[in-house]
C-alpha positions as a Markdown table, in Angstrom:
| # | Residue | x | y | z |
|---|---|---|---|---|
| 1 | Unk | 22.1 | -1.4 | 21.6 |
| 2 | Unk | 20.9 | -4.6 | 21.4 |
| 3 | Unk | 21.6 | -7.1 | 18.5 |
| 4 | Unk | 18.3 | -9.2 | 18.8 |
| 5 | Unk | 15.2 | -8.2 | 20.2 |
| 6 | Unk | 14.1 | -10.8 | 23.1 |
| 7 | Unk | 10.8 | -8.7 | 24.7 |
| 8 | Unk | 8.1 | -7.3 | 22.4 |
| 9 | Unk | 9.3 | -3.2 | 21.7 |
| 10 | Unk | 8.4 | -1.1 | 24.6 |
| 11 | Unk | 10.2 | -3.5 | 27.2 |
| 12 | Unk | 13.6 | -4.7 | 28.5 |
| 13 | Unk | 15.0 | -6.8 | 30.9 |
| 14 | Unk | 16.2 | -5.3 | 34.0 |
| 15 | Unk | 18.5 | -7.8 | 36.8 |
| 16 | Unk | 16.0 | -10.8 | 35.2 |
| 17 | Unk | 12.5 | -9.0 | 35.3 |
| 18 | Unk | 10.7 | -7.6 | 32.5 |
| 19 | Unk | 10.3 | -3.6 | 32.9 |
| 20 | Unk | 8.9 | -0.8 | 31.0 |
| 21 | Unk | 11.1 | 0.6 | 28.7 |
| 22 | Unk | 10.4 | 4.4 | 28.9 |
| 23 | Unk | 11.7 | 5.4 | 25.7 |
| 24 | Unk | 10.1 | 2.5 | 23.7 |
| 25 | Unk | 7.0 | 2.2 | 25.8 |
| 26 | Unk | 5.8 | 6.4 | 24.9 |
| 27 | Unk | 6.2 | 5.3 | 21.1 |
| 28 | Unk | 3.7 | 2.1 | 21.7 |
| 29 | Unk | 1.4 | 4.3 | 23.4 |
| 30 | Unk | 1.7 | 7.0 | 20.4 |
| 31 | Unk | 1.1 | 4.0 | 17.7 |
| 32 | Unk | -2.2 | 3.0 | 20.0 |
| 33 | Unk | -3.3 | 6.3 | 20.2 |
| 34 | Unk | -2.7 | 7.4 | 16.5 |
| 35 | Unk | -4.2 | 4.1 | 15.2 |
| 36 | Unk | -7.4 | 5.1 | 17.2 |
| 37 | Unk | -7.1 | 8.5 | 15.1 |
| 38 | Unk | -7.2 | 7.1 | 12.1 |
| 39 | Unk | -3.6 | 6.5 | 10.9 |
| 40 | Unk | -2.8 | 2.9 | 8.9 |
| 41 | Unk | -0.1 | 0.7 | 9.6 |
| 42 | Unk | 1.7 | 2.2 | 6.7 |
| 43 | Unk | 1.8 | 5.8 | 7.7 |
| 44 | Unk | 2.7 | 4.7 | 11.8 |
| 45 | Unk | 5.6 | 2.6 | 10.2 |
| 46 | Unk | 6.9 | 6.2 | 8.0 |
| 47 | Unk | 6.7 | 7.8 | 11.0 |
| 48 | Unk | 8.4 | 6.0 | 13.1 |
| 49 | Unk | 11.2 | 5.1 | 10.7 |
| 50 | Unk | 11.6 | 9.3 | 10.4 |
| 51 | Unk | 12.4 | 9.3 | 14.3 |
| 52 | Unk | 15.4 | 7.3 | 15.0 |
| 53 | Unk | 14.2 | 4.9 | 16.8 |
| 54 | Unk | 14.7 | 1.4 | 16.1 |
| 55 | Unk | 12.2 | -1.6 | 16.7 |
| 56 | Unk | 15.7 | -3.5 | 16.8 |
| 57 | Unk | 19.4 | -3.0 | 15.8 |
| 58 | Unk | 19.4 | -2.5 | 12.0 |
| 59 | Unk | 15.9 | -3.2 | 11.0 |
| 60 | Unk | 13.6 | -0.4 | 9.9 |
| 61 | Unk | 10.0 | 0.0 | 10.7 |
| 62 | Unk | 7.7 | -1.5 | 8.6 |
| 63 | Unk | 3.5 | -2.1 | 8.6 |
| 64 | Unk | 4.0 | -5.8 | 10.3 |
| 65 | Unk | 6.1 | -4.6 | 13.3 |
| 66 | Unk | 2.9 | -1.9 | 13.9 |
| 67 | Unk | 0.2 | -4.8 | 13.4 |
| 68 | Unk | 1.9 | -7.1 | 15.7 |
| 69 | Unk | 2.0 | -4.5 | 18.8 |
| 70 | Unk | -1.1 | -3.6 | 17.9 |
| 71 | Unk | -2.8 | -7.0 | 18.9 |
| 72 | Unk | 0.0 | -8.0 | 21.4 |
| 73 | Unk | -1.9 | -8.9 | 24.8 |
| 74 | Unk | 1.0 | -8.5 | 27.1 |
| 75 | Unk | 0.9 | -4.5 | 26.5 |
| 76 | Unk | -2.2 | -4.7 | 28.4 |
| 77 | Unk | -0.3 | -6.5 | 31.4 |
| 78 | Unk | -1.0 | -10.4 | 29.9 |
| 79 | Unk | 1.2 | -13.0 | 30.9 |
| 80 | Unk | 3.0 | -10.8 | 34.0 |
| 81 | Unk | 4.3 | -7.9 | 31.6 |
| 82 | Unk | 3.6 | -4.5 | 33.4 |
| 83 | Unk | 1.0 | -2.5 | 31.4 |
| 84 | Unk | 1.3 | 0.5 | 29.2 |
| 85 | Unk | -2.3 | 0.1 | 27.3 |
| 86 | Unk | -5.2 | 0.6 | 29.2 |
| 87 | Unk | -7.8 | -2.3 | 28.4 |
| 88 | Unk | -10.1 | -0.2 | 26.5 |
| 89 | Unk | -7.6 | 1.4 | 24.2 |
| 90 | Unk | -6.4 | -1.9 | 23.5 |
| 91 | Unk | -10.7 | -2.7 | 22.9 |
| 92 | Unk | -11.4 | -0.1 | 21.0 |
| 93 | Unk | -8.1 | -0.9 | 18.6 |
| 94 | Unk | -9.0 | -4.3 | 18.9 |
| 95 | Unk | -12.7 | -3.5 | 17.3 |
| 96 | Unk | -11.3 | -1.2 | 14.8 |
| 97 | Unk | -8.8 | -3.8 | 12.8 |
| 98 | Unk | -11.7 | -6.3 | 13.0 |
| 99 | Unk | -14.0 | -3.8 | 11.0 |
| 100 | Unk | -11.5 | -3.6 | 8.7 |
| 101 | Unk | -10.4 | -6.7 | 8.5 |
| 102 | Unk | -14.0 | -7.4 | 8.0 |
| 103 | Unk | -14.0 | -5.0 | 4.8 |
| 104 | Unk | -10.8 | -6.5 | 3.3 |
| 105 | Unk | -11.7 | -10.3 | 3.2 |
| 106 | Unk | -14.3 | -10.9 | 0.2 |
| 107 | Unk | -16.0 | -14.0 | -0.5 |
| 108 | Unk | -15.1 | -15.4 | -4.6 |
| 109 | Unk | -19.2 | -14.4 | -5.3 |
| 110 | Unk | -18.0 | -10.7 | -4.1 |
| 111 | Unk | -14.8 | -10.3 | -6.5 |
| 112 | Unk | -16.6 | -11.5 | -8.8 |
| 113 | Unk | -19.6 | -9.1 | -8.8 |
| 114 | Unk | -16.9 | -6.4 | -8.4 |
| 115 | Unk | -15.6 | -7.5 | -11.3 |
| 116 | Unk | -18.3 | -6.9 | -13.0 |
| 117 | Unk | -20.1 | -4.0 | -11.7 |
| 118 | Unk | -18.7 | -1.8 | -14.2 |
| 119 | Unk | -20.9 | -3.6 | -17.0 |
| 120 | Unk | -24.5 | -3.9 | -17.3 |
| 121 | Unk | -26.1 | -7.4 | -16.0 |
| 122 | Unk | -26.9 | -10.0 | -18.4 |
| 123 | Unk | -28.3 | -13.0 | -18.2 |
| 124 | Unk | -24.3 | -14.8 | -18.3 |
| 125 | Unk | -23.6 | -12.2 | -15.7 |
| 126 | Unk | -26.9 | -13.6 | -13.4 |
| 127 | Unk | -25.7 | -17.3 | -14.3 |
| 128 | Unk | -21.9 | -16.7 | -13.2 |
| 129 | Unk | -23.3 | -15.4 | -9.8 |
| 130 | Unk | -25.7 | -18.1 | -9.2 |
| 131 | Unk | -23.3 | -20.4 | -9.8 |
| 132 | Unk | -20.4 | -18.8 | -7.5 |
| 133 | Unk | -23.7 | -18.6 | -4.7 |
| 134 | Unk | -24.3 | -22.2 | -4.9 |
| 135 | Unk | -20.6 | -23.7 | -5.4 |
């Protein structure tokens, strides 16, 4: 096994080339394919900690380890890695974090209104708004 991980998960070096890991290379392919499907980072990492294979020597799976091969370029042949994503999986997962991404990243004026969508609006409610809009 190795004790540090030198090449993103899903590749090794072979006599001083970068090549395919077979092994590692089906599980990036499953966590493209099963994002696409709908699963989050968090229920890829549980899987993948459940299967005994390691991103590296000692380190369990977690939701960052799935978010960084999910937007890593070279798994699309970038940078003379050999490919094992297709250029329109890697798209269409591509488009999907950026809708969500999209959905996570409120403005102050939007926390605020969520806030305080439970209550009926009054006029301080209108005033704390306007003044969020125009700071």
């Amino acid at each position: 096994m190795r004790t540090n991980r030198t090449q993103p998960f899903g590749y090794r070096m072979e006599q001083g080339k970068v090549v395919i890991d077979p092994d590692e290379s089906r599980w990036v392919v499953y966590i493209y394919e099963q994002y696409i499907q709908g699963a989050s980072f968090k229920n890829l990492s549980d899987t993948l900690c459940g299967t005994g294979i390691h991103y590296d020597v000692d380190k369990l799976w977690n939701k960052n380890m799935v978010a960084r091969i999910l937007q890593d370029r070279r798994y699309i042949g970038e940078r003379e890695y050999p490919q094992i994503i297709d250029a329109l999986t890697f798209r269409r997962v591509d488009e999907k974090r950026d809708r969500k991404k999209a959905k996570s990243q409120m403005s102050q004026a939007q926390k605020m209104l969520r806030k305080k969508c439970g209550q009926t609006i009054t006029p301080y409610i209108e005033h704390e708004v306007l003044y969020l809009l125009n700071t």
